[in-house]
Each structure stands twice: as structure tokens, then as C-alpha cells.
Phi, psi and omega in degrees: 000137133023097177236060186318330182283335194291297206309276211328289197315304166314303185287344181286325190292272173354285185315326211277336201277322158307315178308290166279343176262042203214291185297322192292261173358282165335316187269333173302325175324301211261342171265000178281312207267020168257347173278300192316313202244015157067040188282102166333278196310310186285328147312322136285002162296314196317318219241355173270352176299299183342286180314325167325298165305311191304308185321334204257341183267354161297308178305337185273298179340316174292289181306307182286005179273309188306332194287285182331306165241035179242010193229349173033046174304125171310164160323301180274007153272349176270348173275341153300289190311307185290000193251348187270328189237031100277356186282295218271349162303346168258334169290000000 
């Protein structure tokens, strides 16, 4: 059976993970060449993304507790999801 809401959720769940690993990318980036070029200005960017990332990772955090109870996900969607909210705790 169908579950439309279940994919949108997943896919919001994606979007988001897509989202922080795009930044979390970005800012190693930007801590390298802020080491490299002893950039000051650039080194607080670095550390205000940081904060960034927790914020986007709370948010997935959220979503996917919501997701779990308000969706009763089968095994491999629960295992996905929790396999989701241990990835980016390590991103």
C-alpha cells in the first residue's frame, strides 16, 4: 500500500541531509584555505557554519523523531531513518 506521506517525509529527511553535507563540505573547504592563508575573517565564518551545521542537524533530529512517531515505519524504513540520525551525528 501507498504511503505518500511516508516518501514526502523521506524525501524532506533526504533533502535536509543533502543540505548539511553540501555545507559541512563547504566549510572544510573554507577551514583549509582559512589555515592555509592564516585568514582570520575566514576562520570565523568557519566556526560560525559550524553552528550552522548543529542547527541543521538538530533539525533532521526533529524530523526524523517525528517521522518515527508519527509514521510507524516498517524495518527498512526504520532502519534507514536511524541509520540517518547516526550519519550526520558523525557528519
Amino acid at each position: 500500500m501507498a504511503r505518500p506521506t511516508l516518501d514526502s517525509e523521506l524525501n524532506v529527511i533526504a533533502s535536509k541531509v543533502t543540505e548539511m553535507g553540501t555545507l559541512i563540505e563547504a566549510t572544510i573547504l573554507e577551514s583549509i584555505k582559512a589555515l592555509r592563508d592564516q585568514d582570520q575573517a575566514l576562520a570565523t565564518k568557519v566556526i560560525d557554519d559550524g553552528e550552522a551545521i548543529d542547527d541543521i542537524e538538530d533539525e533532521i533530529n526533529d524530523i526524523c523523531f517525528k517521522f518515527i512517531a508519527t509514521q510507524n515505519p516498517l524495518a527498512g524504513d526504520l532502519r534507514y531513518v536511524i541509520s540517518i540520525m547516526k550519519v550526520i551525528r558523525d557528519l
